[in-house]
N, C-alpha and C positions, 0 to 999 in steps of 0.2 A: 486512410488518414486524410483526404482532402486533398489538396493543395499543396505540398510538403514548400514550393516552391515561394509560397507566400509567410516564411517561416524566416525569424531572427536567428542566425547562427551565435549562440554565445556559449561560455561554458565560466565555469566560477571555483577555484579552489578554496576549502575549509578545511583549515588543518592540513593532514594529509589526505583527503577525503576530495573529493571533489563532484560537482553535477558538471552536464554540458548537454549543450538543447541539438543535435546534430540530425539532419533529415526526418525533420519532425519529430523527433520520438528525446525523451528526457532518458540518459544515463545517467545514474546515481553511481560513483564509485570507490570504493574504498580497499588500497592498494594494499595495506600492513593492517595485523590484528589489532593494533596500537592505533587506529583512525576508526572510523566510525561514521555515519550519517543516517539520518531519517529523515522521511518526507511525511507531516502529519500536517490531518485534519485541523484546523483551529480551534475549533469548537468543542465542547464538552456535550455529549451524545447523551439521552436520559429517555427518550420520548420513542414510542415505537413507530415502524414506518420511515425508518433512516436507512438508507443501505449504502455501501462505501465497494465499488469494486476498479478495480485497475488490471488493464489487459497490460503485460509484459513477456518478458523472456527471461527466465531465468538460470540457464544454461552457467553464465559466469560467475554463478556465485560459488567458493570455494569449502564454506560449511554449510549457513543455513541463510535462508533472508524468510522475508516475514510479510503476509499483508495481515492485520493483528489489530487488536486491540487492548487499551493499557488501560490500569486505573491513576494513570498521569502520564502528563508531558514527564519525559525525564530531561534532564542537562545533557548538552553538550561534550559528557566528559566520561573516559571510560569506567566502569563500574559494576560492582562484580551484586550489584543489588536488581539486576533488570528482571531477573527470573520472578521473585515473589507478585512485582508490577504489571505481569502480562493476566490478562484475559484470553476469553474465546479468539484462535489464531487459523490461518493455515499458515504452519512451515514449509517453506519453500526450499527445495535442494536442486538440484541442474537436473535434474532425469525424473523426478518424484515431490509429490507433494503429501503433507500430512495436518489431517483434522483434530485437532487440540482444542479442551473445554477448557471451563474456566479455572481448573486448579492444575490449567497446563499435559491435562495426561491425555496420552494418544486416544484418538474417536476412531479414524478411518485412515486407511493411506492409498492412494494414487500414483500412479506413475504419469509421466510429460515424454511427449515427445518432441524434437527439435523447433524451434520457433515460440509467437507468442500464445500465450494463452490466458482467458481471463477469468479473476477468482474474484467472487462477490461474497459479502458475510453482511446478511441483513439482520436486521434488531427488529423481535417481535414484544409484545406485550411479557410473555415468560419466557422464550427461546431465541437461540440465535440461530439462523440456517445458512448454510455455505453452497454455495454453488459453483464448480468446476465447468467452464465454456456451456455457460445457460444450464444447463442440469443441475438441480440439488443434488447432491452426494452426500450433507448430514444435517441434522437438528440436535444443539446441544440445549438443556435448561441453564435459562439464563442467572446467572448468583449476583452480579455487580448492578445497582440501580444506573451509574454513572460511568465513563467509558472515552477512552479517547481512541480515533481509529490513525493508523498508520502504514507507511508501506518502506520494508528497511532492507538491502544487502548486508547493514550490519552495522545493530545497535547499540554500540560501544562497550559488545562483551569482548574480551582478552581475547578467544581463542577463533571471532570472525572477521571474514576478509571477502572481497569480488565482487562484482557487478550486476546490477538489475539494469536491461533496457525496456524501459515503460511508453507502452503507446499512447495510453490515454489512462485516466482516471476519473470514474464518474461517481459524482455526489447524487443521492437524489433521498426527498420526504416528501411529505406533502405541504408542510409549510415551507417549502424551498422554492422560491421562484425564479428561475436565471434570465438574466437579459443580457447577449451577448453579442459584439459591434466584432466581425470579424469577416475576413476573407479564406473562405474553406468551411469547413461544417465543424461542428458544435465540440466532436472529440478528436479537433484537432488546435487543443488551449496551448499547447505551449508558448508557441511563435507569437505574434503580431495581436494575439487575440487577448480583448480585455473580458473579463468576467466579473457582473455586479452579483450578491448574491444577496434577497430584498423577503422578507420574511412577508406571507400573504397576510 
């Protein structure tokens, strides 16, 4: 991670939900089935050559979390409509992880072992490919032109709850050009580090 040492200590409660940026690495947490959070991408993904992967831990999540993608941003609020809104995902469980296309049904399943570990789901021209700590593990065909990517312990369905600790998160396209003023390297954004992000 760099430099952990050169990192802002902060943390922020939503709702009953809260983050907190603690030894570099972002906690997402949400304590009751009744809270909720997500951490998404801004932008609306359509162009192939985009990929979204995030190294975490997911050990304390309690049902399911998600690095995913949706055909929208949803609200802030809980809501029993998130299922029809998901695209190409991997579901995330504390021991196991699982490859879901886009009309949500099982692809592959994997097991985790304790610590972090990082899941990428890149956009190609027809498919989407997943990869488990650098290794592809699946290729689904792609069905949505359009796509928002996210990373969630729990996205304000009824019955999820727990904790994702996220090392880093890396965007990367070929129109994506980063320039970043910081103390420690590149996948270490959360602290002190500003990120412009300047279309080539």
């Amino acid at each position: 991670m760099g430099d952990k040492g050169a990192f802002r200590e902060s943390s922020k409660e939503i709702g009953g939900a809260s983050y907190e940026i603690k030894d570099g690495e972002l906690i997402l947490s949400s304590p009751k089935a009744t809270d909720g959070i997500i951490l998404y991408y801004k932008e609306e993904v359509n162009d192939p050559g985009f990929s979204f992967e995030a190294k975490l831990d997911s050990s304390g999540i309690v049902n399911s979390g998600y690095v995913t993608t949706t055909k929208t941003m949803t609200p802030p609020e809980q809501s029993n409509v998130y299922n029809p809104l998901r695209l190409g995902q991997f579901r995330l469980k504390p021991n196991a992880w699982r490859v879901r296309d886009e009309d949500i049904q099982a692809v592959l399943d994997g097991d985790v072992k304790d610590g972090m570990h990082a899941y990428k789901i890149e956009l190609d021209k027809n498919t989407l490919r997943f990869y488990f700590d650098g290794k592809q593990v699946a290729e689904i065909p792609k069905v949505a032109e359009k796509r928002y990517f996210s990373v969630s312990p729990d996205p304000y369905a009824d019955d999820y709850s727990g904790e994702l600790v996220i090392e880093y998160i890396k965007i990367a396209a070929p129109w994506i050009k980063a320039s970043v003023g910081a103390k420690g390297k590149l996948a270490t954004i959360w602290g002190s580090i500003k990120m412009r992000l300047t279309p080539k």
